[in-house]
Backbone as XML, in Angstrom:
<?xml version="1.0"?>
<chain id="A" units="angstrom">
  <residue number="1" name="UNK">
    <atom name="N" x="156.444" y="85.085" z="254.105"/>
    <atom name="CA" x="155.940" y="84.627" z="252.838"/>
    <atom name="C" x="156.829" y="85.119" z="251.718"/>
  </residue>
  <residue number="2" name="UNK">
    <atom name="N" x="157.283" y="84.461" z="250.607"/>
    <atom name="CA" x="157.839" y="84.552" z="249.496"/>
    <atom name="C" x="156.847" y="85.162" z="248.281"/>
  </residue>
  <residue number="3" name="UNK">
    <atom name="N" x="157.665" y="86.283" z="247.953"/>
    <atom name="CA" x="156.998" y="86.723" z="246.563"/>
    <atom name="C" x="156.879" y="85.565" z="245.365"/>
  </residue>
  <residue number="4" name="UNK">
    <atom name="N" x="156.070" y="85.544" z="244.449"/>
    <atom name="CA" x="155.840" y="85.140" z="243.339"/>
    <atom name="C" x="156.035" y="85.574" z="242.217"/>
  </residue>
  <residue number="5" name="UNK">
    <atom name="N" x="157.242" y="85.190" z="241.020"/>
    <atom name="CA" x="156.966" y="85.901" z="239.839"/>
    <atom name="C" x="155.413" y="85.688" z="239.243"/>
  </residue>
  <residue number="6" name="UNK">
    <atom name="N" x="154.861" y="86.675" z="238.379"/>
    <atom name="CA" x="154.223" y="86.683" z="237.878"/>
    <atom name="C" x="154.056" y="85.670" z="237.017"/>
  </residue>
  <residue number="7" name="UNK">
    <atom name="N" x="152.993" y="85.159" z="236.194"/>
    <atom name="CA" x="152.675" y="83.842" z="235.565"/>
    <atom name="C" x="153.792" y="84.473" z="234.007"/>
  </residue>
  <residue number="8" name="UNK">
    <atom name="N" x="153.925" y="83.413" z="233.339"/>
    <atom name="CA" x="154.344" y="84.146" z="231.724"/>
    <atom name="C" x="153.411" y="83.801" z="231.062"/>
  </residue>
  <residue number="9" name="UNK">
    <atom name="N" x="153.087" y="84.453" z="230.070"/>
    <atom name="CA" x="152.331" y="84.625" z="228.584"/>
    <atom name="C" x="152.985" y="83.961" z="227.827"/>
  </residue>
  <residue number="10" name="UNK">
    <atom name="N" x="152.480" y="82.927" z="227.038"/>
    <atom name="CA" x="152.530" y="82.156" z="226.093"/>
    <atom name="C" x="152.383" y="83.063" z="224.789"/>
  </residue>
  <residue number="11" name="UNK">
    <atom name="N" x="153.399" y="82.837" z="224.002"/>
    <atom name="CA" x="153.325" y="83.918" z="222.645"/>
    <atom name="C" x="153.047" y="82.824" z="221.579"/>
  </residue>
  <residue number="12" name="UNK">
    <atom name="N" x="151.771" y="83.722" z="220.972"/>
    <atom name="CA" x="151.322" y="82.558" z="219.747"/>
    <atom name="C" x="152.355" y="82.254" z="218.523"/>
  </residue>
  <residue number="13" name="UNK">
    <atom name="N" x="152.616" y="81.602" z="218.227"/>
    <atom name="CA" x="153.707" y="81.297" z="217.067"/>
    <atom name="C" x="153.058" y="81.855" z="215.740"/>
  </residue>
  <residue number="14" name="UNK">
    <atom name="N" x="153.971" y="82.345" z="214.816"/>
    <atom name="CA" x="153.775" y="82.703" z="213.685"/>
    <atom name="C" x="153.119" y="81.607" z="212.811"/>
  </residue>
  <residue number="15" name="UNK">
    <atom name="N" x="152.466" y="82.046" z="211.560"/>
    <atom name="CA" x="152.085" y="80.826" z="210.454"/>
    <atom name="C" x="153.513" y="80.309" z="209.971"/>
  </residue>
  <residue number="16" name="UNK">
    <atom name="N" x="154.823" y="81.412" z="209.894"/>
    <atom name="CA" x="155.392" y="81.142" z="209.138"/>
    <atom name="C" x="156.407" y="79.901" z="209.569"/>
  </residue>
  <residue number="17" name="UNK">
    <atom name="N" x="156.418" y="80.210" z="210.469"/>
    <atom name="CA" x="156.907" y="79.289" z="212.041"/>
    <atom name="C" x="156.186" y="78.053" z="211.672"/>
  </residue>
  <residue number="18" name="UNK">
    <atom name="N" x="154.954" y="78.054" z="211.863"/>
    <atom name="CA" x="154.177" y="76.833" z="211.816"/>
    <atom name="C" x="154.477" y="75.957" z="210.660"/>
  </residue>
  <residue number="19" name="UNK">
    <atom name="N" x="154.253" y="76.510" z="209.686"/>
    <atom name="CA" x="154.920" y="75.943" z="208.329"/>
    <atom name="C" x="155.713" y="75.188" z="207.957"/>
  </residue>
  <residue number="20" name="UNK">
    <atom name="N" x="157.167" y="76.357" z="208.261"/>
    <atom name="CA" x="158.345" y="75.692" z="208.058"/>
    <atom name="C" x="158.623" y="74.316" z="208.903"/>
  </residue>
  <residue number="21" name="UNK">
    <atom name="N" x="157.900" y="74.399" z="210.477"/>
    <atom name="CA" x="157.949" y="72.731" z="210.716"/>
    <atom name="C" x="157.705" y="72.185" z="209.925"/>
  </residue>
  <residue number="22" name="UNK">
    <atom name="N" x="156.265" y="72.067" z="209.577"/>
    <atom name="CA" x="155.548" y="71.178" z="209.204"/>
    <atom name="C" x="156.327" y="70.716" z="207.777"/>
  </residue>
  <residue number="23" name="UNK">
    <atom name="N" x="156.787" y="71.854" z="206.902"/>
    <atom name="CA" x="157.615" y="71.063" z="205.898"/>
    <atom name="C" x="159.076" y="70.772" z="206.267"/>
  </residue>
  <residue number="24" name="UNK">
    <atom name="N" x="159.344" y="70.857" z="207.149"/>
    <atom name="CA" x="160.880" y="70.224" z="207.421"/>
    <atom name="C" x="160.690" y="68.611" z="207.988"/>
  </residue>
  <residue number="25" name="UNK">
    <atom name="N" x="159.490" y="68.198" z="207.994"/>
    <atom name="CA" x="159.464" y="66.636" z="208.151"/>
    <atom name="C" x="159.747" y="65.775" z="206.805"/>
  </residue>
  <residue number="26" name="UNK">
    <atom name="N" x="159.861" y="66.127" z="205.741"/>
    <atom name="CA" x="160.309" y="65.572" z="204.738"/>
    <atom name="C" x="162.010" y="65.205" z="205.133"/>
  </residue>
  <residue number="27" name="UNK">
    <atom name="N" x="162.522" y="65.059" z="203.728"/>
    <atom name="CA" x="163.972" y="65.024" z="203.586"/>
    <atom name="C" x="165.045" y="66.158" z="204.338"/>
  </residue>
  <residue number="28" name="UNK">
    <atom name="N" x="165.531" y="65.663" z="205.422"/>
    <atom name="CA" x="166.479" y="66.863" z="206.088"/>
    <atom name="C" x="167.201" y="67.286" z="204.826"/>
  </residue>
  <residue number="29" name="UNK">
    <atom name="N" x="167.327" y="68.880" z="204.932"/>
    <atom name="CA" x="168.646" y="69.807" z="204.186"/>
    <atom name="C" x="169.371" y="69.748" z="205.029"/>
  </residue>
  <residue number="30" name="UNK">
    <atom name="N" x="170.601" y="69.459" z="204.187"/>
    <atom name="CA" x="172.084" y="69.546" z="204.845"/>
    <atom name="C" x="172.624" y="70.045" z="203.948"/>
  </residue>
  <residue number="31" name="UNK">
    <atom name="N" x="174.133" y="70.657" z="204.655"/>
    <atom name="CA" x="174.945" y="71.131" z="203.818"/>
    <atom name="C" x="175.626" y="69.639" z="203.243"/>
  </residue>
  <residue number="32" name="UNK">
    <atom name="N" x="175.976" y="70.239" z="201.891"/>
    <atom name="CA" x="176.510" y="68.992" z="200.383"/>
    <atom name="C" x="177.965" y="68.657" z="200.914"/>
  </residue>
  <residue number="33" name="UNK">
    <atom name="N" x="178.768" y="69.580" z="201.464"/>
    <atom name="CA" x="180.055" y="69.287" z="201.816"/>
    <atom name="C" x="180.202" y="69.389" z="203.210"/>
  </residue>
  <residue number="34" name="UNK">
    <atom name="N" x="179.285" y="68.812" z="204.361"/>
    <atom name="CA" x="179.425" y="68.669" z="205.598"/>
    <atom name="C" x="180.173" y="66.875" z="206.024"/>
  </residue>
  <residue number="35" name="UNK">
    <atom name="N" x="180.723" y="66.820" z="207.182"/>
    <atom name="CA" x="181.130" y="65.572" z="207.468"/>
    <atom name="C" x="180.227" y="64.595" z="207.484"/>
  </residue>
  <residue number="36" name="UNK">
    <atom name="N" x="179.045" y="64.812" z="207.480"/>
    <atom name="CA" x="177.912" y="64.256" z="207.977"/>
    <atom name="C" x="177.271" y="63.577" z="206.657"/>
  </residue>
  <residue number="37" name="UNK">
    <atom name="N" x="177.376" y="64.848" z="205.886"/>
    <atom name="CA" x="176.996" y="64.323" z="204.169"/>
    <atom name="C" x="178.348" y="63.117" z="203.519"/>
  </residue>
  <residue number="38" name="UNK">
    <atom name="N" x="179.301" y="63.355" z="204.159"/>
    <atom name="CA" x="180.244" y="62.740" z="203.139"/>
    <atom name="C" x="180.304" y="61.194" z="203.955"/>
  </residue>
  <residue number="39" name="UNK">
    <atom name="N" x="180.409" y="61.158" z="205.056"/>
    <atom name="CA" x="179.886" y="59.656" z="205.591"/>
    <atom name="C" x="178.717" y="59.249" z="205.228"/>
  </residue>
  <residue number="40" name="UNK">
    <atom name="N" x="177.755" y="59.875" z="205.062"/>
    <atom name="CA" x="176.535" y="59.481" z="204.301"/>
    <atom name="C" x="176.529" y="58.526" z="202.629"/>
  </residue>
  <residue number="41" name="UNK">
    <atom name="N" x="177.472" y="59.603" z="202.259"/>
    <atom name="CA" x="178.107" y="59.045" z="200.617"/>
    <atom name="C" x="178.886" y="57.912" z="200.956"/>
  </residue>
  <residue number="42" name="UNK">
    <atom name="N" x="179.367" y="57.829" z="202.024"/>
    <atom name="CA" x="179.865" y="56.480" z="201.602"/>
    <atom name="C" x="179.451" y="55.009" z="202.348"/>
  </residue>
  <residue number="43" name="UNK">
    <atom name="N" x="178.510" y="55.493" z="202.855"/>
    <atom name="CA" x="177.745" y="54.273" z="203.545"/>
    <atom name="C" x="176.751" y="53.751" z="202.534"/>
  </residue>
  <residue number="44" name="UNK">
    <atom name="N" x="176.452" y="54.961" z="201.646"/>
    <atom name="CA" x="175.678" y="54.381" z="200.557"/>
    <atom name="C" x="176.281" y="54.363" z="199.247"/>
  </residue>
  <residue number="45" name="UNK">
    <atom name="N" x="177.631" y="54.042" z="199.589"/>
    <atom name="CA" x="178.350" y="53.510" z="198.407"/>
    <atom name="C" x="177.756" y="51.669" z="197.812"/>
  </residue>
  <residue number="46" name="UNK">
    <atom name="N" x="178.272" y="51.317" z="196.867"/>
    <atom name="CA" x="178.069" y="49.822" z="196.641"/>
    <atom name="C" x="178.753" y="48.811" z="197.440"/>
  </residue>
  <residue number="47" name="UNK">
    <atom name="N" x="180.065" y="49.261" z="197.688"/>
    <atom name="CA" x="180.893" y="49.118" z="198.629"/>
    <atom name="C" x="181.141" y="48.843" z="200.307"/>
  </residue>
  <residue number="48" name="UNK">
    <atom name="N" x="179.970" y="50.196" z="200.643"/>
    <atom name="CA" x="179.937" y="50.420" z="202.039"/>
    <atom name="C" x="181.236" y="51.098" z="202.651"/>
  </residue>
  <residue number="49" name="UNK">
    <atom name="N" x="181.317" y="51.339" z="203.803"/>
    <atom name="CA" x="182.756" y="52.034" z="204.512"/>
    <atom name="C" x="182.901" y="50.967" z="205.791"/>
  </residue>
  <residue number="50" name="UNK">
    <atom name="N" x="184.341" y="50.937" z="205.879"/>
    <atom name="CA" x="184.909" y="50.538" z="207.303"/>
    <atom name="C" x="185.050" y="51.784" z="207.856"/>
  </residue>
  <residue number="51" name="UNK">
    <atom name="N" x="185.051" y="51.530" z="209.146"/>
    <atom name="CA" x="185.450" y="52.964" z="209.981"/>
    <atom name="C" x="186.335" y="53.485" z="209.999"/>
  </residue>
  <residue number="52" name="UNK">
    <atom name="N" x="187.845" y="52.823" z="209.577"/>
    <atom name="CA" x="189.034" y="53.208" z="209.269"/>
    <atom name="C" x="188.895" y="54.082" z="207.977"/>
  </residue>
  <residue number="53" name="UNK">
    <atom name="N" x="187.932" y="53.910" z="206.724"/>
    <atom name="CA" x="187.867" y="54.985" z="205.846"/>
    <atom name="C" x="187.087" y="56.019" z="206.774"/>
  </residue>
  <residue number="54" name="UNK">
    <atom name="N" x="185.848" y="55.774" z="207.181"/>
    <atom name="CA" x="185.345" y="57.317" z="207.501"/>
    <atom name="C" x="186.344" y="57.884" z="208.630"/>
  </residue>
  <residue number="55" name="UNK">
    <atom name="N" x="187.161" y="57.316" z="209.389"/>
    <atom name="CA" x="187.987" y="58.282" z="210.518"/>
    <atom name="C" x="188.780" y="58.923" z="209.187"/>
  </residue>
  <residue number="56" name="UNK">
    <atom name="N" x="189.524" y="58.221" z="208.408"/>
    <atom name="CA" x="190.371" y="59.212" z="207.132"/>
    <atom name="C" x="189.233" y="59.880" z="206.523"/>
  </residue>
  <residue number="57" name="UNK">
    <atom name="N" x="188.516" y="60.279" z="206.458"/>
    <atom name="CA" x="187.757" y="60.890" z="205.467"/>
    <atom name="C" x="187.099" y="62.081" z="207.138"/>
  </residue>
  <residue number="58" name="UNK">
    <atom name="N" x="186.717" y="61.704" z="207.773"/>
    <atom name="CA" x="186.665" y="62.834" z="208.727"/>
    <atom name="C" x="187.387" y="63.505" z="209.522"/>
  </residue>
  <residue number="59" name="UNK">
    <atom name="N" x="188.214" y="62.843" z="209.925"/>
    <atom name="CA" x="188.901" y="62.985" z="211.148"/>
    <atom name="C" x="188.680" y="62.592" z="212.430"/>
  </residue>
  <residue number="60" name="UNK">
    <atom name="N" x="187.862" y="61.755" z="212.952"/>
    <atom name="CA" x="187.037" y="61.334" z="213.834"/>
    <atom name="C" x="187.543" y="60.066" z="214.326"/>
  </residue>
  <residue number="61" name="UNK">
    <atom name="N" x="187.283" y="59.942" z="215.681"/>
    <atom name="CA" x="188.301" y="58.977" z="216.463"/>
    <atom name="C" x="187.568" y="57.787" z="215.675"/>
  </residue>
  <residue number="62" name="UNK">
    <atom name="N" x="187.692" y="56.549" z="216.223"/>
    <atom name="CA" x="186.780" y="55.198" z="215.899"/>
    <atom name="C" x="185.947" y="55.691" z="216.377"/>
  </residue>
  <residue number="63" name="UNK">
    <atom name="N" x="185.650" y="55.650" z="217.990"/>
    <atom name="CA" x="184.546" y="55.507" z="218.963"/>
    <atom name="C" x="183.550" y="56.930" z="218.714"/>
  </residue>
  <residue number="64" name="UNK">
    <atom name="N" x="184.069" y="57.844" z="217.665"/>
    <atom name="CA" x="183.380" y="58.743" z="217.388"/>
    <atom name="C" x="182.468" y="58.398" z="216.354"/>
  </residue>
  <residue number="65" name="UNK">
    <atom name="N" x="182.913" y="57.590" z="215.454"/>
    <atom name="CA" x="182.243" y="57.246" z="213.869"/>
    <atom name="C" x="181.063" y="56.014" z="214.470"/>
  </residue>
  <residue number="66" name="UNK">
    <atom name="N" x="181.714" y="54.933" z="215.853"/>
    <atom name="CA" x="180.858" y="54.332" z="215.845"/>
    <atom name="C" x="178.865" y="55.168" z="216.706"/>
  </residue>
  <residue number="67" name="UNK">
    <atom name="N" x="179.699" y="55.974" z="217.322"/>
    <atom name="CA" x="178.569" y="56.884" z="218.001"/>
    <atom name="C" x="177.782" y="57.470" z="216.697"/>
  </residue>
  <residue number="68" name="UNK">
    <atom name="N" x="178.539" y="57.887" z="215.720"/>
    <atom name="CA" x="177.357" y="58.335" z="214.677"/>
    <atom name="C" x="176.823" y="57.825" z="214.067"/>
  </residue>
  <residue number="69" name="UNK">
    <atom name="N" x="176.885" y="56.110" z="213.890"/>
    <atom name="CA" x="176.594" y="54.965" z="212.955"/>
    <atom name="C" x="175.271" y="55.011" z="213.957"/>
  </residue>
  <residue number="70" name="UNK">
    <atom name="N" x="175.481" y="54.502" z="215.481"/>
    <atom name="CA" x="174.042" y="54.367" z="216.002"/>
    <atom name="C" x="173.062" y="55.697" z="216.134"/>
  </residue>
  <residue number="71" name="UNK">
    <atom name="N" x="173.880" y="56.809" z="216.706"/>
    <atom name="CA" x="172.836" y="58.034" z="217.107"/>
    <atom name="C" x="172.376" y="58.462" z="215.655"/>
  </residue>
  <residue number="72" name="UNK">
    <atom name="N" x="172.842" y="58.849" z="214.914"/>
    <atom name="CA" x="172.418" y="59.626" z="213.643"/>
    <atom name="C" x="171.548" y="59.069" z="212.577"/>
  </residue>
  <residue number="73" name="UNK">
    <atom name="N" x="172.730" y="58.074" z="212.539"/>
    <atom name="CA" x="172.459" y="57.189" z="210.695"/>
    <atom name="C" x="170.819" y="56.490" z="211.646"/>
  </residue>
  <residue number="74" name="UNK">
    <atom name="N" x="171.269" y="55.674" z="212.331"/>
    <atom name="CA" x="170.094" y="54.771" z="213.234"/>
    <atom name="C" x="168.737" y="55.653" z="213.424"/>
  </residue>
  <residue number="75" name="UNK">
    <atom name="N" x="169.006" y="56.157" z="214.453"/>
    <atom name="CA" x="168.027" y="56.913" z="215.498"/>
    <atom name="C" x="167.641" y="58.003" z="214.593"/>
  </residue>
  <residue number="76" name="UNK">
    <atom name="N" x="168.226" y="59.149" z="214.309"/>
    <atom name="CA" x="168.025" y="60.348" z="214.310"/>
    <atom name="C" x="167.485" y="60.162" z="212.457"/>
  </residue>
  <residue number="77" name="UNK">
    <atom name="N" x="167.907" y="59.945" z="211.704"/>
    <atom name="CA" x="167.595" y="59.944" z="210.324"/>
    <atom name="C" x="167.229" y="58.345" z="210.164"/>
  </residue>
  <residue number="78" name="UNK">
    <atom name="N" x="166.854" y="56.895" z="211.034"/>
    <atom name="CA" x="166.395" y="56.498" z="210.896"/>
    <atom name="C" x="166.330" y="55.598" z="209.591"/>
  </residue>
  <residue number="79" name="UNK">
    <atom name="N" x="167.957" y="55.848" z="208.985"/>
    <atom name="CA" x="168.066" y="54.772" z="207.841"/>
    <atom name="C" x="168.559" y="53.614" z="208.425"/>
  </residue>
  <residue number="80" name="UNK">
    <atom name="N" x="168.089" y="52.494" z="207.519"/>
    <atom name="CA" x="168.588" y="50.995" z="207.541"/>
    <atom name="C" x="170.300" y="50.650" z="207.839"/>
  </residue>
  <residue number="81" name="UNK">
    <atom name="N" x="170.859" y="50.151" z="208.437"/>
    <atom name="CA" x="172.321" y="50.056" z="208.335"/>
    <atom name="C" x="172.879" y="48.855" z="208.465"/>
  </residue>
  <residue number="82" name="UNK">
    <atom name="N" x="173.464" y="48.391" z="207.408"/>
    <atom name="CA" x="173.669" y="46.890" z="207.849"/>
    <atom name="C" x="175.400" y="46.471" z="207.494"/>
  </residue>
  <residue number="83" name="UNK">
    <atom name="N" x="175.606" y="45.590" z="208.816"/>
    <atom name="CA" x="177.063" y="45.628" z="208.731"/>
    <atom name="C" x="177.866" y="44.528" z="208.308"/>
  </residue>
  <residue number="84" name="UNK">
    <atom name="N" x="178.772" y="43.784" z="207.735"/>
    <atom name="CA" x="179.238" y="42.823" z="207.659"/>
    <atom name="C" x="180.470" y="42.615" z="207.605"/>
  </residue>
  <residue number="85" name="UNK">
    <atom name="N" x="181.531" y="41.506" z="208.070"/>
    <atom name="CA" x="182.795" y="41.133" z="207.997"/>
    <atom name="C" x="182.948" y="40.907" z="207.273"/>
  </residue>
  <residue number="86" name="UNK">
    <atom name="N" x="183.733" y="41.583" z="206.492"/>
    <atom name="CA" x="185.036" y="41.193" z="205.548"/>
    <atom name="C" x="185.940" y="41.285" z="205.426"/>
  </residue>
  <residue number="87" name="UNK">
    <atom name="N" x="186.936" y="40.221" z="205.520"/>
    <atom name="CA" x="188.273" y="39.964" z="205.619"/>
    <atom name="C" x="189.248" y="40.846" z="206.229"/>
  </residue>
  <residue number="88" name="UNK">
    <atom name="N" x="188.419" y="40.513" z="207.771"/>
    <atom name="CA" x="188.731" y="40.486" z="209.014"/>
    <atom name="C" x="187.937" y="42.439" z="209.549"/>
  </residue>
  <residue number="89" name="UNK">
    <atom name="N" x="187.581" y="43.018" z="208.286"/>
    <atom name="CA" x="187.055" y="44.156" z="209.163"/>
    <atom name="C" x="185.653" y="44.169" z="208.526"/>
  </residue>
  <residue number="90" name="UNK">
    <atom name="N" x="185.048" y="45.122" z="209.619"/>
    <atom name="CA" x="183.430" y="45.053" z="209.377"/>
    <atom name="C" x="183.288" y="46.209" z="208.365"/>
  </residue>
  <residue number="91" name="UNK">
    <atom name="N" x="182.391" y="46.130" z="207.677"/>
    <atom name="CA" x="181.773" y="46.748" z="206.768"/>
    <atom name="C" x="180.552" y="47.497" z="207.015"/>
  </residue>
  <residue number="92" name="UNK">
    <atom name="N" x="180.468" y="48.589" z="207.223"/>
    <atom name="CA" x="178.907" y="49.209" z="207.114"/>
    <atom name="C" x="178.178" y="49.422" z="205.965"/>
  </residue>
  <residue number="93" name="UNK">
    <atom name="N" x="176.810" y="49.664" z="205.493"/>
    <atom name="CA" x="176.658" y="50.211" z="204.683"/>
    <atom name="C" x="175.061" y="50.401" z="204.927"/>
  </residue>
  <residue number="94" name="UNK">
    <atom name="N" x="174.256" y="52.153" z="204.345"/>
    <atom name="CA" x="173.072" y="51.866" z="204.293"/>
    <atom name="C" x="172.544" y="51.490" z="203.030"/>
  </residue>
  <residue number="95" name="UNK">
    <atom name="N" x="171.156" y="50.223" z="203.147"/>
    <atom name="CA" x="170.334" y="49.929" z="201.900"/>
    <atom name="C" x="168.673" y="50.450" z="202.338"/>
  </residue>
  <residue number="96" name="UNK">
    <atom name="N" x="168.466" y="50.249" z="201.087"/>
    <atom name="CA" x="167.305" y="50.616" z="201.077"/>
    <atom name="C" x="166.268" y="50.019" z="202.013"/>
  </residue>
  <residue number="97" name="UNK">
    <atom name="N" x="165.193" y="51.144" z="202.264"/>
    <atom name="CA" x="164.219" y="50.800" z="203.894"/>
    <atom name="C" x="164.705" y="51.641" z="205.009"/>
  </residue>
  <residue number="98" name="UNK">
    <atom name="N" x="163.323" y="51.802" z="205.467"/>
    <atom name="CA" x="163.474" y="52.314" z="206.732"/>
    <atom name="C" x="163.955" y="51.681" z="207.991"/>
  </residue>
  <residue number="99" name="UNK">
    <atom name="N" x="164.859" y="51.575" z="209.096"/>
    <atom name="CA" x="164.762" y="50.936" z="210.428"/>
    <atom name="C" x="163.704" y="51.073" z="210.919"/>
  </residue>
  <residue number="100" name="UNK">
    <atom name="N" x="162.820" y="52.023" z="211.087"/>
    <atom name="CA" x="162.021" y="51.976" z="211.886"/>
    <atom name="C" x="160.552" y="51.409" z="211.464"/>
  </residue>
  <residue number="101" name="UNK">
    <atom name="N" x="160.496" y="51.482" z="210.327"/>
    <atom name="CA" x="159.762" y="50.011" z="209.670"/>
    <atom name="C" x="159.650" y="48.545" z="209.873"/>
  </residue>
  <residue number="102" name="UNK">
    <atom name="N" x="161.109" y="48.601" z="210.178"/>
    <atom name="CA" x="161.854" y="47.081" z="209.932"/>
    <atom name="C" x="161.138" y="46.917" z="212.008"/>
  </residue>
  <residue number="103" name="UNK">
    <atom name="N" x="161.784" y="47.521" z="212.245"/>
    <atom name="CA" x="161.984" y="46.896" z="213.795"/>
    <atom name="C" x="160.453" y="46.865" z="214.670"/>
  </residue>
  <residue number="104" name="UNK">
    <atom name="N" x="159.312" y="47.822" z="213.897"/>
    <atom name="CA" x="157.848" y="48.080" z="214.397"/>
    <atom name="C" x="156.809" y="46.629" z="214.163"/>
  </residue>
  <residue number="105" name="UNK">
    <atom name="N" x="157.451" y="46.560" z="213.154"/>
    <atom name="CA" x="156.699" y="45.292" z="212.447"/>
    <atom name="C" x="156.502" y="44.034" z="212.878"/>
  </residue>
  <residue number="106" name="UNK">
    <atom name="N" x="155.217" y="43.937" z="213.485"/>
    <atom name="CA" x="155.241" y="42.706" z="213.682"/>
    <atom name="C" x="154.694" y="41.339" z="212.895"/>
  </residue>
  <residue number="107" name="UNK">
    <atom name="N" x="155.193" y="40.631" z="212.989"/>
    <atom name="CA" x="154.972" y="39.266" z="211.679"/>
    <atom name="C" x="153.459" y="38.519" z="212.175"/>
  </residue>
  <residue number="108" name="UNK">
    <atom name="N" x="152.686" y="38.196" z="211.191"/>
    <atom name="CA" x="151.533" y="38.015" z="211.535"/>
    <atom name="C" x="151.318" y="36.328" z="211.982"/>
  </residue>
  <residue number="109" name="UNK">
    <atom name="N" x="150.433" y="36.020" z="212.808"/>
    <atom name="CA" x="150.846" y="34.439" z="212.901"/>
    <atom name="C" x="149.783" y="33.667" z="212.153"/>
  </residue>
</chain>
């Protein structure tokens, strides 16, 4: 027969713990001069960015900028992103609205 570790104890979480979740569901803090913030600035330029500006502005391969257009901007922070051709390259940019608004919604008949 094989010994058994002992069960573990569950440690109650602090209030302060509890808290700070609960208010970190608002607006993520980020740092103002992170890569993350400055592709941000320019997706919500008037303009929008091609990926050829954010790889110069980060350093980041293509296939890196396009991974953060879906995982981050998309998924993870859940802003709107909408892309378009122009003269001959695509354009990103976020506008106003949520994605996950947009895509839940169903149209009434």
């Amino acid at each position: 027969m094989s010994k058994r570790k002992p069960a573990r104890t569950i440690k109650a979480r602090s209030a302060s713990k509890i808290r700070s979740k609960a208010a970190g569901s608002g607006q993520p803090k980020g740092r103002a001069n992170s890569k993350q913030a400055r592709v941000l600035a320019l997706l919500c330029g008037p303009s929008g960015a091609t990926i050829a500006t954010v790889t110069r502005s980060t350093g980041w391969q293509p296939h890196t900028v396009r991974a953060f257009l879906a995982a981050v901007v998309r998924k993870k922070l859940g802003l709107r992103l909408e892309s378009e051709k122009t003269d001959g390259e695509r354009v990103y940019r976020i506008v106003a609205g949520k994605a996950s608004a947009d895509a839940t919604s169903v149209p009434s008949a």
